[in-house]
Structure formats: structure tokens, C-alpha cells
C-alpha positions as CSV (number, residue, x, y, z in Angstrom):
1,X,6.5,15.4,5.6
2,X,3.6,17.1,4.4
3,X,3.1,18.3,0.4
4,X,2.9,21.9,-0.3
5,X,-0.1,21.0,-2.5
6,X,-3.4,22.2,-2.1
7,X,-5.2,18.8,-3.0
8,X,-9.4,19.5,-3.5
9,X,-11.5,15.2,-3.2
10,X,-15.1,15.6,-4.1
11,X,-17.8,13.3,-2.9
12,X,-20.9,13.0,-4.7
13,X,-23.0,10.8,-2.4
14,X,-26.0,11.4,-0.2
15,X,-26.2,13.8,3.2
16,X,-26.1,12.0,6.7
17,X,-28.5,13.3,8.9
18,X,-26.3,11.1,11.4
19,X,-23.2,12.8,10.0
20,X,-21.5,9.0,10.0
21,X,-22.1,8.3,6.3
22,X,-22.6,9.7,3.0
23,X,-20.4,13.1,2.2
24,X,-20.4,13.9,5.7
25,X,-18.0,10.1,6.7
26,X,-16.1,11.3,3.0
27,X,-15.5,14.9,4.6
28,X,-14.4,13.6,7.6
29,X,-11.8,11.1,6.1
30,X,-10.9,13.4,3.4
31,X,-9.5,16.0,6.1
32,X,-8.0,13.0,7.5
33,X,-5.3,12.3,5.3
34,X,-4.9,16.4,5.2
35,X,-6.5,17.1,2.1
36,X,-9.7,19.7,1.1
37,X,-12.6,19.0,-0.2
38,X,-16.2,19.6,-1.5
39,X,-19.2,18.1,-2.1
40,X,-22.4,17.2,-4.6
41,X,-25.4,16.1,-2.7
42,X,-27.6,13.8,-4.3
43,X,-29.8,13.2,-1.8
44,X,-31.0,14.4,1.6
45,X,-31.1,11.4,4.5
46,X,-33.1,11.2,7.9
47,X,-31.5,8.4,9.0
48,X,-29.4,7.0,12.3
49,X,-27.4,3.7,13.1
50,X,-30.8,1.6,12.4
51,X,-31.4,3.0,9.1
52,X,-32.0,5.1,6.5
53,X,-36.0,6.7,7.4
54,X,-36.6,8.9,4.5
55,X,-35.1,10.2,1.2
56,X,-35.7,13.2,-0.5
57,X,-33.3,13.5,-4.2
58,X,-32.0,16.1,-5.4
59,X,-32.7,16.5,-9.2
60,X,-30.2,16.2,-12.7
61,X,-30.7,20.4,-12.6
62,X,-29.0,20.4,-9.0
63,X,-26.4,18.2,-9.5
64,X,-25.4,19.9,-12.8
65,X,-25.1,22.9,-10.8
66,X,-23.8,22.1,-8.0
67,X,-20.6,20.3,-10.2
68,X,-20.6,23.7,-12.4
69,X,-20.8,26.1,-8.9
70,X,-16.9,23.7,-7.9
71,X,-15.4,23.0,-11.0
72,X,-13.8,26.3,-11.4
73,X,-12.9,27.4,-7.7
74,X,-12.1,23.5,-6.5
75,X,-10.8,21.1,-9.4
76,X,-10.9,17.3,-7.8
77,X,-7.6,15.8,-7.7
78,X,-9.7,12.4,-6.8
79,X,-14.1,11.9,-7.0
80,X,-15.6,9.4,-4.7
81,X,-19.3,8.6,-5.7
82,X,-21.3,7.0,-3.4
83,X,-25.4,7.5,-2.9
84,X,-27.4,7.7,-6.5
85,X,-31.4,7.1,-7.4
86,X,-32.3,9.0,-10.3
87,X,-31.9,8.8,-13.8
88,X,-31.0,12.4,-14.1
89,X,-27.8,11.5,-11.6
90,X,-26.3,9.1,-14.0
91,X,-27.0,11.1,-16.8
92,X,-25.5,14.1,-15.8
93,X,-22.7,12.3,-14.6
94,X,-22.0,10.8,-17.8
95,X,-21.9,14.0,-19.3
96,X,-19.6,15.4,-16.5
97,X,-17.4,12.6,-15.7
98,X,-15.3,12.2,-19.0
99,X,-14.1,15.7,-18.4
100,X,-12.9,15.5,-15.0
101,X,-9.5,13.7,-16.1
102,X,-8.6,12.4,-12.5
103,X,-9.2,9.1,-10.5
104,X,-13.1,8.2,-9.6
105,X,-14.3,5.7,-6.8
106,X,-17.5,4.4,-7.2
107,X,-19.0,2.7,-3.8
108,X,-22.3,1.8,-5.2
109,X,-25.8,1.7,-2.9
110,X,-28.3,-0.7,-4.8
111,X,-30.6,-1.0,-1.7
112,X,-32.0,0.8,0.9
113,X,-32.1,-0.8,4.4
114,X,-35.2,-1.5,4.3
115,X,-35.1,-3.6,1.2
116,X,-36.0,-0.7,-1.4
117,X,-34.0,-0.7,-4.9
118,X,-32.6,2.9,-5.3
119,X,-31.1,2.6,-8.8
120,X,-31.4,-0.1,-11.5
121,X,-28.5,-1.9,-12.9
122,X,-28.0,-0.8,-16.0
123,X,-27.5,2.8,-14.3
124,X,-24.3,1.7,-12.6
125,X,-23.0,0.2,-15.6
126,X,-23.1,3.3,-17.5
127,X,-21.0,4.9,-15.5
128,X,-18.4,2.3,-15.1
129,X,-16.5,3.2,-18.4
130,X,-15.2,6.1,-16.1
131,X,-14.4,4.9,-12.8
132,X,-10.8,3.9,-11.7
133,X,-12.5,2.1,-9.1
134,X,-14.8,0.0,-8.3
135,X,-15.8,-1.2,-4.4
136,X,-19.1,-3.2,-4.4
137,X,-19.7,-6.1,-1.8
138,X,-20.4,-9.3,-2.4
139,X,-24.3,-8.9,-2.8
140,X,-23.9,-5.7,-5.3
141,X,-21.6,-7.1,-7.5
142,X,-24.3,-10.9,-7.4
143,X,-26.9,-8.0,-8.4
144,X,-24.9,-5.7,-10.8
145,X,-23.7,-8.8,-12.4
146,X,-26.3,-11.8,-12.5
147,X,-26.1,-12.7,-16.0
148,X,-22.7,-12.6,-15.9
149,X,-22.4,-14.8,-12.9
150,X,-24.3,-17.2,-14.4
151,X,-22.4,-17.2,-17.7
152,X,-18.8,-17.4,-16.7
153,X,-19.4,-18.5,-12.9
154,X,-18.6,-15.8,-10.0
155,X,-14.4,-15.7,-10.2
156,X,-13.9,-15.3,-14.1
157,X,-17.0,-12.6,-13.6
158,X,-14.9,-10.7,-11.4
159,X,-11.9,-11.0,-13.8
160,X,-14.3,-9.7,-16.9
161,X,-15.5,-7.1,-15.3
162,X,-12.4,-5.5,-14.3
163,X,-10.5,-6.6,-17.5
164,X,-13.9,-5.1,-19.7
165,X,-14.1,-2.1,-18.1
166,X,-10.6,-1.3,-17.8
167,X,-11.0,-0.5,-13.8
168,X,-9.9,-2.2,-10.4
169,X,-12.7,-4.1,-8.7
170,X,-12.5,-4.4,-5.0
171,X,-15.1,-6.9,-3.9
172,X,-15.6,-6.1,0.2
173,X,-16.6,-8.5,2.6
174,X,-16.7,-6.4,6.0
175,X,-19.9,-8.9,6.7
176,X,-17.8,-11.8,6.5
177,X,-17.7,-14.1,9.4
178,X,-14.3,-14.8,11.7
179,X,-12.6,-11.8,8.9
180,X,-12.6,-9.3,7.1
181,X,-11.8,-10.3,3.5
182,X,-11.4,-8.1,0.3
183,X,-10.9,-9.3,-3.3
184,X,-8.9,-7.3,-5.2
185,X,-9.0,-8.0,-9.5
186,X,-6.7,-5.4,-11.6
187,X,-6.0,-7.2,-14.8
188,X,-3.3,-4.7,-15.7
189,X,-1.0,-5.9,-12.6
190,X,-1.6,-9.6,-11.4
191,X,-3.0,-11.2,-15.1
192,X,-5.8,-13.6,-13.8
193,X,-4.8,-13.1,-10.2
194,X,-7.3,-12.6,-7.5
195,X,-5.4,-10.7,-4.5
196,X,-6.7,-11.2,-1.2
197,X,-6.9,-8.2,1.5
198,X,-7.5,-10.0,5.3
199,X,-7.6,-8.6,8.6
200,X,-9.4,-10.1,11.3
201,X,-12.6,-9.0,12.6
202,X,-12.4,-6.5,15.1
203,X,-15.2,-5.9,17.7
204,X,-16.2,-2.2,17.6
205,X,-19.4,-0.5,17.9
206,X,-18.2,1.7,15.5
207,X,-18.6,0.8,12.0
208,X,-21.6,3.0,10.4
209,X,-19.7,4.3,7.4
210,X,-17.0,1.9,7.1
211,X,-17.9,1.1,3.1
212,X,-18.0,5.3,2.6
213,X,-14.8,5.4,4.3
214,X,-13.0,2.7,2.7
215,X,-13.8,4.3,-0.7
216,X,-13.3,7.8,0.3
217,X,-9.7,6.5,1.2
218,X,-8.8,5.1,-1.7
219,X,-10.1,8.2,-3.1
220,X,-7.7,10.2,-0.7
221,X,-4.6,7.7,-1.1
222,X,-5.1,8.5,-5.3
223,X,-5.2,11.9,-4.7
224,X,-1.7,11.8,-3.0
225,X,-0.3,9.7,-6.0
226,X,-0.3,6.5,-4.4
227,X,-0.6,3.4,-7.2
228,X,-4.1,1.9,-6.9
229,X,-3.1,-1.2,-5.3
230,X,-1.1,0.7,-2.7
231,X,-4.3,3.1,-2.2
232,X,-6.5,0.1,-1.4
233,X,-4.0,-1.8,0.9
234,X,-3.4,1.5,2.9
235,X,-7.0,2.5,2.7
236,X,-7.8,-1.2,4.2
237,X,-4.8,-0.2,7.1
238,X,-6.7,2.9,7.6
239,X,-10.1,1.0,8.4
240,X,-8.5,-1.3,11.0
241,X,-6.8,1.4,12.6
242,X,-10.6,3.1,12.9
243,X,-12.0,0.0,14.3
244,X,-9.4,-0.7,16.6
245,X,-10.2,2.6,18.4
246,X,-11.9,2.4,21.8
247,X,-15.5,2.4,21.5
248,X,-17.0,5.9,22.8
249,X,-20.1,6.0,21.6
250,X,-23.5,4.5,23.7
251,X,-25.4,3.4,20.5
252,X,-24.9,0.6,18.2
253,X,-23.6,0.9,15.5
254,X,-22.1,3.9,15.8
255,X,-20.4,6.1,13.0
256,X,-16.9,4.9,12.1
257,X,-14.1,7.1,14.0
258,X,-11.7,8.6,11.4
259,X,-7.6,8.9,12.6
260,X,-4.9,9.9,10.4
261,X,-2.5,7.9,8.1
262,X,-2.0,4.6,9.5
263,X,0.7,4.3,12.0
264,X,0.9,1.0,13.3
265,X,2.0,-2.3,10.8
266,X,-0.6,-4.8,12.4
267,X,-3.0,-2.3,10.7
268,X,-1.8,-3.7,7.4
269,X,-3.5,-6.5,5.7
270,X,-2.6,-9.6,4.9
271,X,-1.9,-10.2,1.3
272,X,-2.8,-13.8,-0.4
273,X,-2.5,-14.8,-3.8
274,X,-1.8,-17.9,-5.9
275,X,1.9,-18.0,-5.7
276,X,2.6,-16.6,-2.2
277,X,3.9,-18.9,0.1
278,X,2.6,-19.5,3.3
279,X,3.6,-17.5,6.3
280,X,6.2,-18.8,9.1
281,X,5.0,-19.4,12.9
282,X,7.6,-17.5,14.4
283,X,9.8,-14.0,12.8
284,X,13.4,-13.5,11.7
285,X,15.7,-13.1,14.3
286,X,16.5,-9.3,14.4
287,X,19.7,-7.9,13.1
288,X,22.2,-7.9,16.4
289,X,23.5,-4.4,15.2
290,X,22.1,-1.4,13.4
291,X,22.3,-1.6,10.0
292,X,24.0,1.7,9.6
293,X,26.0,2.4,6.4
294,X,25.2,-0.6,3.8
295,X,27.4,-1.4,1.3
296,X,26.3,-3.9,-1.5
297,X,29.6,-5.3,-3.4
298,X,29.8,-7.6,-6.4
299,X,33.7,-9.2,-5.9
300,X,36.1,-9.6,-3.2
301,X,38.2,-6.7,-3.7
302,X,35.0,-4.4,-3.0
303,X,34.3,-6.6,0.0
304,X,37.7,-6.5,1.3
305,X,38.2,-2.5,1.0
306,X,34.7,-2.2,2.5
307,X,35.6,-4.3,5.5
308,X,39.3,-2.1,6.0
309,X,36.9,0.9,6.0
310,X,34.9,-0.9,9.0
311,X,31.1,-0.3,7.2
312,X,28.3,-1.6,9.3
313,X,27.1,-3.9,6.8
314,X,27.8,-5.8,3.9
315,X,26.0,-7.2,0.6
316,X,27.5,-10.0,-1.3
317,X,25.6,-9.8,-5.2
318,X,26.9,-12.5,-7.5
319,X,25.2,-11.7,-10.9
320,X,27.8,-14.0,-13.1
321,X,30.0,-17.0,-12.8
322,X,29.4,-20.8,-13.2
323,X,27.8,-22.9,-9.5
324,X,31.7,-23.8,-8.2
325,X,32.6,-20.2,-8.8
326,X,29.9,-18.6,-6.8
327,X,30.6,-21.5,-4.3
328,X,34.0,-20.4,-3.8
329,X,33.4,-16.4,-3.5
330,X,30.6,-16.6,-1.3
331,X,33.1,-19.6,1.3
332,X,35.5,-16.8,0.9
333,X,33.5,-13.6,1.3
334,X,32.0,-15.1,4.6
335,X,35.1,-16.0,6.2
336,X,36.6,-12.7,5.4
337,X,33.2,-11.0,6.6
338,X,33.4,-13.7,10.1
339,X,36.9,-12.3,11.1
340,X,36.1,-9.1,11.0
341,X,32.8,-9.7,13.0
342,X,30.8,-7.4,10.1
343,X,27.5,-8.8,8.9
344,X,27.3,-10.3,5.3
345,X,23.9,-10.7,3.7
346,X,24.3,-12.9,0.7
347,X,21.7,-11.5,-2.4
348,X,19.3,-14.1,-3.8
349,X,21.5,-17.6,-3.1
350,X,19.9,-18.6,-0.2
351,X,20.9,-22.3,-0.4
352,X,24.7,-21.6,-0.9
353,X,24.2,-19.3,2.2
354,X,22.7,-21.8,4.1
355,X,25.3,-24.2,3.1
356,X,28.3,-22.0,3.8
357,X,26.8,-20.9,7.4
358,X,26.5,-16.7,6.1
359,X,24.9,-14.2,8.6
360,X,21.8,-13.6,6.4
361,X,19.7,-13.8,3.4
362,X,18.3,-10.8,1.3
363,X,15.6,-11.5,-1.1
364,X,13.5,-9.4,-3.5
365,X,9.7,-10.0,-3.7
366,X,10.2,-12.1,-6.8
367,X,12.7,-14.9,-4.9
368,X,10.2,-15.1,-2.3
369,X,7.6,-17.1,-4.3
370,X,10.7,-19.7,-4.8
371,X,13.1,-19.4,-1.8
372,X,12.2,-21.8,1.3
373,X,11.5,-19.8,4.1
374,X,11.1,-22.5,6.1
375,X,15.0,-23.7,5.7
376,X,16.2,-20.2,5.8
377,X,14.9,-19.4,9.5
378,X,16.1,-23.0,10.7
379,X,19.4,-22.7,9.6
380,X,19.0,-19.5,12.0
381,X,19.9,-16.8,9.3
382,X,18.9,-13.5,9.1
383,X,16.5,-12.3,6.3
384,X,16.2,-8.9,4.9
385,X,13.8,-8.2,1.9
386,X,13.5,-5.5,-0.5
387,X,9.8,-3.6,-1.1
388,X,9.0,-0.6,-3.6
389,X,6.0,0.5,-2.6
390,X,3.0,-0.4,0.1
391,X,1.8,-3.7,-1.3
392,X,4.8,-5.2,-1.4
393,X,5.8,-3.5,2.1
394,X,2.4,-5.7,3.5
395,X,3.9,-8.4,2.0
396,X,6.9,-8.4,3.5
397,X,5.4,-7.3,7.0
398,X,3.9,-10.7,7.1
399,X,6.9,-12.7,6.4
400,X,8.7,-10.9,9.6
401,X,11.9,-10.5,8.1
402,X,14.8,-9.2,10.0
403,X,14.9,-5.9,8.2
404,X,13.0,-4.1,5.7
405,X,14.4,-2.4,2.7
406,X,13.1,0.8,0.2
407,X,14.1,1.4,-2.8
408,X,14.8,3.1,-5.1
409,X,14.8,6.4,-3.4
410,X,16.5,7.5,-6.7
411,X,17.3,6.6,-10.4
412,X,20.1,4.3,-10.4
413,X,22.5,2.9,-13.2
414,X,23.9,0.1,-11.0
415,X,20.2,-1.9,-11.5
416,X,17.9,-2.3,-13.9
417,X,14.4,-1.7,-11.6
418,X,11.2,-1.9,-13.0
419,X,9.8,0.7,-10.1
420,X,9.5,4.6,-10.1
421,X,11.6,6.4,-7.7
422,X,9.7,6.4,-4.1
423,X,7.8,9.5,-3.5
424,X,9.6,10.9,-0.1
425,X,6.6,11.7,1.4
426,X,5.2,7.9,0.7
427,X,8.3,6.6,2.2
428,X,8.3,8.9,4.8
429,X,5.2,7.7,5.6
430,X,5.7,3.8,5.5
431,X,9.1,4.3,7.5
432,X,6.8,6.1,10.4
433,X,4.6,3.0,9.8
434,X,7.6,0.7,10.3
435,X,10.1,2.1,12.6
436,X,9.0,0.5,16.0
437,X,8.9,-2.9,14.5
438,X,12.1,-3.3,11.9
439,X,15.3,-2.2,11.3
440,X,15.0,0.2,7.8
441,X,17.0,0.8,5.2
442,X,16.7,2.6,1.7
443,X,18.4,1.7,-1.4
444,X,18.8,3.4,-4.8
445,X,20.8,5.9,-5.6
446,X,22.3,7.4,-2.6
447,X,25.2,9.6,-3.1
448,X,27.0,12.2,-0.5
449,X,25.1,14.9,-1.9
450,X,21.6,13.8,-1.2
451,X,22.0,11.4,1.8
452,X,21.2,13.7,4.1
453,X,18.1,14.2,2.7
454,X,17.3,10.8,2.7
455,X,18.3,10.7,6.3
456,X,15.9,13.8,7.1
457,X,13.2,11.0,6.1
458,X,13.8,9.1,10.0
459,X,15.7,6.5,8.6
460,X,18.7,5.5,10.5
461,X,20.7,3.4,7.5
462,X,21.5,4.1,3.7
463,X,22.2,1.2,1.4
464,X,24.1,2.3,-1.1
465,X,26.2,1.1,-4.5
466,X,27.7,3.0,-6.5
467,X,28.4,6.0,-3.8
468,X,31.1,3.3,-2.9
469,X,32.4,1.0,-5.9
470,X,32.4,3.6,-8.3
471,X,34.0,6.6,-6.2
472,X,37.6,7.8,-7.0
473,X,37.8,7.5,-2.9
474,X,35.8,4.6,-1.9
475,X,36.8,5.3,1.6
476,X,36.6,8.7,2.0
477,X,32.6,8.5,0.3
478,X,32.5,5.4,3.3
479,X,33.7,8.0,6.1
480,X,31.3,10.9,5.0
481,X,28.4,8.6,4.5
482,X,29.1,7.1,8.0
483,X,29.5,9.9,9.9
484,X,26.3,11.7,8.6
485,X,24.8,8.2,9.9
486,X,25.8,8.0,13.3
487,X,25.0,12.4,13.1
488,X,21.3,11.3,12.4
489,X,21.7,8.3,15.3
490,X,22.9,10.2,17.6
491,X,20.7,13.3,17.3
């Protein structure tokens, strides 16, 4: 589901004789994810997959120019900045980059490959004040950040950096050996966290470009009004499904090959942190039916009019009442749920649904740093788990839960959620991303009036609150939201 607006990326980075780097790989990627774009060249390259033979720069005048000749015709909705080497490049581009008023990626080149400084320290630094983000590897951030290193020792470094300079540092490590590992440091969202991108190493011929066309995605994935951390975890998916093409090219290396938005979930990362918990051997057992309607009660009255009206699948949430009193609703609700052969997911008490034998388990990302996985699976429940956006959708992926769930697709009074409403084309995106490997749902504020445009997004389930408990014909809202269901289904 394409947006009807005409989004403009610039890249400010050098010319690719080779056309596999420099504007020429942020052109290509840019296009990629369906978006226009236009360019500031800072430099001319002769170069190929061996290197970079000669540099001729382009001077401060140019690149003032060439920013005034765009900036009226083609206002950036995103800037990626890659190739600088003059002082006149950083200068006009601290004069020009306070105005632009939109997210900037900054994939810094410190050295040539044949060992040749292009542009001093202290030049990068001035320009950090206005980046969103930051993407050096390993060795450019040692460089950019020696004294620094040395002072507070490489990990609180990292933390300073992206904590002084109010950005999100993404240290790569595409050289790494066995894996590809990026370190991910946003201050605003995981306070003192470092988050940990993996993937393993894959053996193509074609990865000239990769660090231009890692930036230029997260430049891209901004641009579409993805959240940073969901820009770099996609932009990371978006890399592996490049280098998991089939190699075509005779030479090696050989220019990275750019596809669209990713569409398969081994693409995705995995994500490590502090408080994660490990990952299981084996998945979830799948759901035995389709999820279909999904109705999420709170008592027994709601469960039992739910299971007269024959929904596909039930929710028990237990928000109140003392240990014995939860102990006796949940007995009950699964008993009830058993004889009428309709599966019960218990919210959040995973050890009374173990205890009491319930079909499954649904979690939200914060109970799965403190629910045991482990006992979950062996007590041969199912598990579903709830996700708000692309990070937390990675997450989940590697957990290989029985179902997936989205939300919230709208504003809802039934929850207090600490997430904006999903972007349809976003979800419609990670539900095309999903589809062949889980059973989807989407949650949050689903009524009669716009399920079917929730349903127009290829899901085949609505979870739903409020449409139910709180209509003035429960079952009726059940038999309309059904039918347009089983419509989509069967269609």
C-alpha cells in the first residue's frame, strides 16, 4: 500500500565511477524503497571493486550551489552524507544543515583505501550537532573518538557520544568475523543499553557499497516515518536480503544488488540486549486453527456470551482480584473454553496457565524479559505476543511464537498504550513480511465501521475489545465482524 506522497532523499557523498558506491549505491536504494531523489557531489571517483584510484573535489562554491539549485524544486524529506575532504564541505554544510529541518545520516569516510586521511576529526564533529544519525564502524568511531576512548573506555564512549550529541550511533561491524554485528546506542530509548543488531555472515561477491546502502536506508526508512530504531533494524533486513541474492557478477567484490522492502523474516536481525532472554531451540507450536475473530474478555459473563456466539478465539485479561480469585476464573474460564473446543489464550499469567493446563499464553514485550519461556513451551502451550512496531516485531520473530500480534491499529479507551497508532502502510508492510511464517492478528481499536479496512491490509484476523463488550448487541457486532472475516478468507 503505497503513500500518495512525493517523498525527495538527498545524498551528499562522492560519484562512483563504478556506480556501486557513493550517490550512485544511495540513488539506487533510494528508488528502491519508491522514493525520489537528488544529489550533491562532493567529489568525483575513478575507482572499481579494488579501490578508490583518484579524487578530484568539488569546492565549498559547488556544493553551496548545488544545495541552492534543489532546495526549492526538491525539499529532502531525509539527507544521507557520506564522502567529505575539504574544509569548505563542512563549512557550508554547517551553514546549510540547521535549516534543512528533517532527519540526516551521516556514514563517515575517514580513509581512503589506500591509507590516505580524507578529512580530519574535528571536521566530523562539527557537524554532528545536526545529524540524527550516526553509522561509523568500529575503526572510525577508535579514530573520531580516541581521547574519549581512552578517558571513559570504548562502551561508556559510545554511550557519551550518543547521549552528548543528542543522535543515534550505530557502530557497524560488516568486517566482523563468523557475523555481522551492529551496536546500536540511543540514550533517549534504552537508558545505558547497548542494543545488538546480528545476522550471520553471508557469502556474496556482492558487497561494494554495503556501508552507503545501509545508511541510505535508514535514510529512506526516516523518510517514510519509520522510528529510528525501526529504520535501522529494517535497513539491516534490507542488507541481508541484498546479500542473500545470487551472485551475478564475475568480479570481486562486486557492487551490492539493491531489492525492495524486505520480504522475508529471516532477513530480520537478531536483537540482544541486557535483559532479553535467551532464545528457545525449537518454535511454538502453531495455532491448530485460524485465529479469525479475537475476542479479548475480562470476566466470565463476556467469556461465556462470546463462546454462545461461537468466536474463533478467546482472550482471558485478569487486571484485578486477589491470587485465589484469579485462580478460580482462569480454572473456570478454561473449562468453559475446553467444552466448547474454542481456544483460550490467558494474558500475562503464564504460571496459573500452566498450572491450570490453558491452550496458550499471550505476552507483551515487557513480560517477556520475566516470563519463562522455557516452562511455557514444555508444558506444550501456545504463545502469542504482542509487537508495536519493527523492533519489537524482530524481537518477537526470534522467540517463534505461535502468532504474532499488531497493535494498536487505532486509538483505543479500553488500554492505556504507550505506542502511536500503526501507520497502515508500516503494518502493511510487516504483515507482507510475516504472512508465510505466522498466524497475524491486529489489535486496537477495531470497530464494524473500519474493519474492513483493516482487513484490506492482508490480514486474515481482527482482535478486538470494545467492538464486543461494550456494544448494545455484542452478538450481532460478533456476526458482522465474523462474516467480513471469513469474506476476506475466502476471497
Amino acid at each position: 500500500m503505497a503513500s500518495n506522497k512525493r517523498l525527495t532523499l538527498w545524498s551528499i557523498a562522492g560519484s562512483d565511477s563504478s556506480g556501486g558506491a557513493g550517490v550512485q549505491a544511495d540513488n539506487q536504494c533510494f528508488r528502491s524503497f519508491g522514493l525520489a531523489f537528488a544529489n550533491i557531489v562532493t567529489a568525483v571517483t575513478a575507482q572499481n571493486t579494488q579501490g578508490v584510484l583518484h579524487i578530484d573535489w568539488m569546492s565549498g562554491d559547488s556544493i553551496a550551489r548545488q544545495w541552492q539549485s534543489i532546495e526549492t524544486d526538491h525539499p529532502p524529506a531525509a539527507i544521507k552524507i557520506g564522502l567529505l575532504g575539504q574544509d569548505d564541505h563542512f563549512r557550508q554544510l554547517r551553514q546549510w544543515l540547521p535549516k534543512s529541518k528533517c532527519p540526516v545520516v551521516l556514514d563517515p569516510v575517514i580513509k581512503a583505501s589506500n591509507g590516505d586521511t580524507l578529512a580530519l576529526s574535528t571536521h566530523f564533529l562539527s557537524i554532528l550537532p545536526y545529524v540524527s544519525v550516526f553509522t561509523p564502524n568500529k575503526p572510525e568511531f577508535e579514530t573520531l573518538f580516541y581521547k574519549e576512548i581512552q578517558q571513559l573506555g570504548f562502551e561508556n564512549a559510545a554511550h557519551w557520544v550518543s547521549q552528548h550529541y543528542d543522535l543515534c550511533l550505530v557502530i557497524t561491524g560488516g568486517d566482523d568475523e563468523g557475523s555481522a554485528q551492529d551496536h546500536v546506542y540511543l540514550e533517549q530509548q534504552f537508558e545505558q543499553q547497548c542494543l545488538t543488531l546480528e545476522s550471520p555472515k553471508l557469502a556474496s561477491k556482492h558487497t561494494h557499497g554495503t556501508g552507503c546502502s545501509f545508511s541510505s536506508a535508514i535514510a529512506s526508512l526516516l523518510a517514510l516515518d519509520y522510528p529510528v530504531i525501526d529504520a535501522i533494524v529494517l535497513a539491516k533486513a534490507y542488507l541481508n536480503q541484498g546479500l542473500a541474492k545470487p551472485d551475478c557478477a564475475h568480479a570481486y567484490p562486486a557492487a551490492f544488488q539493491h531489492t525492495g522492502f524486505p520480504s522475508k523474516v529471516d532477513y530480520l536481525p537478531a536483537i540482544t540486549t541486557s535483559t532479553l532472554p535467551e532464545t528457545l531451540n525449537r518454535p511454538f507450536a502453531p495455532a491448530q486453527n485460524s485465529l479469525g475473530l479475537y475476542v479479548l474478555v475480562e470476566n466470565l459473563d463476556e467469556l461465556k456470551l462470546c463462546l454462545n456466539a461461537q468466536v474463533d478465539t478467546l482472550q482471558l485479561r485478569l487486571k484485578t482480584g486477589t491470587l485465589k480469585e484469579k485462580h478460580q476464573l482462569i480454572s473456570h474460564a478454561i473449562e468453559l473454553a475446553n467444552a466448547a473446543n474454542t481456544p483460550l489464550y490467558i494474558n500475562d499469567h503464564w504460571e496459573l496457565a500452566i498450572e491450570h493446563k490453558a491452550y496458550g499464553v499471550h505476552l507483551g514485550q515487557d513480560d517477556l524479559l520475566t516470563a519463562d519461556l522455557h516452562a511455557i513451551q514444555k508444558a506444550g502451550l501456545k504463545l502469542g505476543i504482542s509487537t508495536h512496531n519493527a523492533i519489537e516485531m524482530a524481537i518477537a520473530h526470534q522467540y517463534k511464537p505461535s502468532y504474532i500480534a499488531f497493535g494498536p491499529v487505532f486509538a483505543t479507551k479500553s488500554k492505556q498504550v504507550d505506542y502511536p497508532t500503526l501507520n497502515p502502510d508500516h503494518l502493511f508492510q510487516f504483515v507482507k513480511l510475516l504472512k508465510e511464517d505466522y498466524q497475524l492478528t491486529a489489535i486496537g481499536g477495531i470497530n464494524t465501521q473500519n474493519a474492513k479496512d483493516v482487513l484490506a491490509l492482508d490480514l486474515h484476523s481482527l482482535a478486538v475489545i470494545s467492538a464486543v463488550t461494550k456494544s448494545h448487541d455484542p452478538v450481532k457486532a460478533i456476526d458482522e465482524l465474523s462474516t467480513m472475516i471469513k469474506r476476506v478468507a475466502r476471497d
